[in-house]
N, C-alpha and C positions, 0 to 999 in steps of 0.2 A: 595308829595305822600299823597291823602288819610289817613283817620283812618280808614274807612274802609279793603282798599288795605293791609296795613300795617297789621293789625291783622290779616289775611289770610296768609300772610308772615308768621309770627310769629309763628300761630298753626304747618303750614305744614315743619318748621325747627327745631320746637321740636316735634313729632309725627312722623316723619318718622326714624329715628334710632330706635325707638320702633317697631314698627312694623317690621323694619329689624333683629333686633336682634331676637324678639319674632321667626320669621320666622327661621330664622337662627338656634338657638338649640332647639327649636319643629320642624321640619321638619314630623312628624306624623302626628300632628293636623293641622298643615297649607292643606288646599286644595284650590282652586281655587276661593271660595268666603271668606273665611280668612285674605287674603293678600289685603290690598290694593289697588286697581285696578292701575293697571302700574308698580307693583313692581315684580320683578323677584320673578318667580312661582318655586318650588322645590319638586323633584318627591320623592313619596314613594314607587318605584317600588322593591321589595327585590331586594339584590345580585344576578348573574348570575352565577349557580356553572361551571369550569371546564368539557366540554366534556370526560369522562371517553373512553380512545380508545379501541379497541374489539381486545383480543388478537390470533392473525393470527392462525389459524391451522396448525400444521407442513406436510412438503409434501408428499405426496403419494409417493407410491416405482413407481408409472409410472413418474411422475415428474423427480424424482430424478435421475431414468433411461434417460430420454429426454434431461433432463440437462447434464449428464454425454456424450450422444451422441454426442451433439453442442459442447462439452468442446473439444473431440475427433478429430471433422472436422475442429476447429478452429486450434487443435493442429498444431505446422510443420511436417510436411511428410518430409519420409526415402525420400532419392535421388532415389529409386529404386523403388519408393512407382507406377507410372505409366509407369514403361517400365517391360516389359519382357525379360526373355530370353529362350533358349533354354537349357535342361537340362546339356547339358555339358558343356556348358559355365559358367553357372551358378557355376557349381562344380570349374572352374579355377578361376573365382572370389575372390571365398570363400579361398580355397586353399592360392592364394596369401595373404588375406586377414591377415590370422591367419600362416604368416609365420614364425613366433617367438613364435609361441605357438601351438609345433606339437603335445601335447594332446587333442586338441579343441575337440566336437562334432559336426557333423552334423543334424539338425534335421529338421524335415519335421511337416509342418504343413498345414492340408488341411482342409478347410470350407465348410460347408456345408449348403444346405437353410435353412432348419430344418422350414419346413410350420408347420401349425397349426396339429395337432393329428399325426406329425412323430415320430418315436420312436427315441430314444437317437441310433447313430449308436453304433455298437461294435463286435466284432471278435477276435478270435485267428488268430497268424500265424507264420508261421518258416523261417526267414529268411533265405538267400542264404548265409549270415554271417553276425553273430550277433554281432550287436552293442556294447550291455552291455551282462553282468552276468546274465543266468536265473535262478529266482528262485523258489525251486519246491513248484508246488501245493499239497496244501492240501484239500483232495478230501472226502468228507463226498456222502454218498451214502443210501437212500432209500430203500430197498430191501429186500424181505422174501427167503429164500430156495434156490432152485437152483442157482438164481440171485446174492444172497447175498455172497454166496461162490465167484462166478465168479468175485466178486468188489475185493475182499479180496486177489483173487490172481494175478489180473492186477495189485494191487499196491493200493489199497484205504485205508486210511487211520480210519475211522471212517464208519462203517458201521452198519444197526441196520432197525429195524421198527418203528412204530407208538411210543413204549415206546423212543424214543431220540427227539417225540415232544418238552415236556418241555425241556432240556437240550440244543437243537436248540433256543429257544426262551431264554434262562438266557444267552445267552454266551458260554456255555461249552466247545461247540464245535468249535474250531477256524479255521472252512473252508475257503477256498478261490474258492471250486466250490463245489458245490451241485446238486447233480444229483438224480433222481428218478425215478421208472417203475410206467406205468401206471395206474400199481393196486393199490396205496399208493396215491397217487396225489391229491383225492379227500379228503383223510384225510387231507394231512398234512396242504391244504390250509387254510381251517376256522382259524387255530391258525397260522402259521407264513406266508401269505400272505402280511399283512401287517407292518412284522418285516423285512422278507426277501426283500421284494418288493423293497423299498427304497435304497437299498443296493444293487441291481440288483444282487440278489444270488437265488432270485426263480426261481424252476425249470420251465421250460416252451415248449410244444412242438416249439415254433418256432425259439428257439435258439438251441432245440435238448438235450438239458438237461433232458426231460422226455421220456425215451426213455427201451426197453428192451434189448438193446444189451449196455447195462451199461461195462461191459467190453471191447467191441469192443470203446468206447468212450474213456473211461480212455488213454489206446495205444494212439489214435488217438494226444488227447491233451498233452502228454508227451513230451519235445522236443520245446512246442511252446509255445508263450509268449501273453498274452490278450491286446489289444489296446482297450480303449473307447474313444468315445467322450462327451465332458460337455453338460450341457444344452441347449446352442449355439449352438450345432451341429459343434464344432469345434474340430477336434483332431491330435493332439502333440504327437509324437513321436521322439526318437533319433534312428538314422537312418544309423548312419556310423561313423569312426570313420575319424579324419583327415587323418593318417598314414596307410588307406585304399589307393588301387588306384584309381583312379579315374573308371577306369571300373567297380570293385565291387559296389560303391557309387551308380553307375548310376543303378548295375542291382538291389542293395535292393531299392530304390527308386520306380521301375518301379513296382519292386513285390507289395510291400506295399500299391499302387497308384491300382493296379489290382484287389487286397484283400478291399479296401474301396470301391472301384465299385461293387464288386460283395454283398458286404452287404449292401449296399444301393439302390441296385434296379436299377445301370446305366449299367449295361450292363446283356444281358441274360442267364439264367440258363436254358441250356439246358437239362440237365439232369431232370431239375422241369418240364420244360416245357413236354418232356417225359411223364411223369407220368401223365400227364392232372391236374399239380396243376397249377392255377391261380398263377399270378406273382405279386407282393407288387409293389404299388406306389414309384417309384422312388422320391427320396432325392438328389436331383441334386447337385453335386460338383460344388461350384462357384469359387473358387481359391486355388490351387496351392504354398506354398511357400516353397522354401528352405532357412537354414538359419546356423549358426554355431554360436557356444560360443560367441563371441567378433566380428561377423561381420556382416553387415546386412541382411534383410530379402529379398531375389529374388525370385519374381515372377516365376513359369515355364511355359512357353507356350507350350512345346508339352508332357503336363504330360498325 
């Protein structure tokens, strides 16, 4: 070998661990004309922080509703959930059903479309024989003079003018039906419109609540028991008792099924009709079911 070759040897076997180390704990100052030529280069690029995630926004009441419907259709269905029956049948079903428990209820449960701008259904009625225990209304009443007398002696409980405003609005008065004449109406609504509303206790002509034969009303509702239905337009009642016969079962059924048709617009009011009133948008009845304590829900087909 060369003196030359040799000394070339030499430099580049002491020289290169320097420049390695130098690189090595300065990696700031090393940049690409620094090192070497051939010596591994080393980057100064800062750390990379973690993606912070965006936290989800919780979900809407329509979400949760949609969720809740799929939860619903995924559920198992009753055995009875797609056959019908006919209404007597139905009742020997149930019957045998709950034969070790001759307290049961029957109860009837009928669906409504309830399209967009329908009103919640709702009605009084007096069964052919009552299910349960009724109990009595407490009847708050609107009225000046002659009127006022005439609530007082039907049986009204709370009677008064414009000054039982406020006392209507605190509570006071623990009605279960409120009624008013048409002279009063325009008062009372500015202040409890939207107390009473909510509560479906304002008066209103087309439930008959605002009306001048406030007397003749009071009679009328005496004896009879209020049915609503929830925001679904679905409404639940009990309907019979087990230890009923089966003939009574069938006639308060039919009653009850009669009384939701005619407040909902599915079948005609001749008597309105008479008078040249326009007739409301029917709320069409989509199902039928009867059902008791402890047995399942049956379909009716000729309700």
């Amino acid at each position: 070998m060369s003196s030359a070759l040799f000394s070339v040897f030499l430099r580049s076997s002491i020289h290169t661990p320097r420049h390695s180390s130098f690189c090595r704990t300065i990696p700031a100052l090393v940049s690409s004309s620094s090192c070497v030529e051939g010596h591994r280069q080393f980057s100064s690029t800062s750390p990379s922080y973690a993606r912070k995630l965006k936290e989800r926004p919780p979900p809407s009441k329509a979400k949760l509703a949609a969720k809740e419907r799929r939860k619903a259709l995924k559920a198992r269905k009753n055995f009875y959930e797609s056959e019908k029956m006919p209404l007597v049948e139905a009742v020997k079903v149930l019957r045998a059903v709950e034969a070790t428990r001759p307290f049961a209820t029957f109860e009837l449960t009928i669906k409504t479309a309830m399209k967009r701008g329908s009103t919640i259904p709702k009605g009084r009625i007096n069964l052919p024989r009552e299910a349960k225990e009724k109990t009595k209304d407490r009847v708050l009443v609107f009225a000046d003079g002659r009127q006022a007398d005439e609530a007082k002696r039907a049986g009204a409980e709370f009677v008064g003018g414009s000054e039982m405003i406020e006392g209507v609005a605190n509570g006071k008065y623990p009605a279960t039906v409120i009624l008013c004449t048409p002279a009063l109406i325009r008062t009372i609504t500015p202040r409890l419109g939207r107390i009473l509303g909510p509560k479906g206790l304002m008066p209103s002509e087309r439930r008959g609540t605002v009306t001048d034969d406030v007397a003749g009303y009071i009679r009328r509702i005496q004896g009879s028991s209020e049915w609503k239905g929830d925001k679904a337009g679905t409404i639940r009642s009990a309907i019979a008792k087990l230890t009923f016969p089966p003939e009574d079962v069938v006639k308060n059924v039919r009653y009850f099924v009669s009384a939701v048709k005619k407040a909902t617009g599915n079948t005609v009011d001749k008597e309105a009709s008479s008078k040249g009133k326009g007739s409301k948008p029917a709320n069409a009845i989509t199902r039928v079911v009867l059902s008791s304590t402890q047995g399942p829900g049956i379909q009716i087909s000729d309700a």
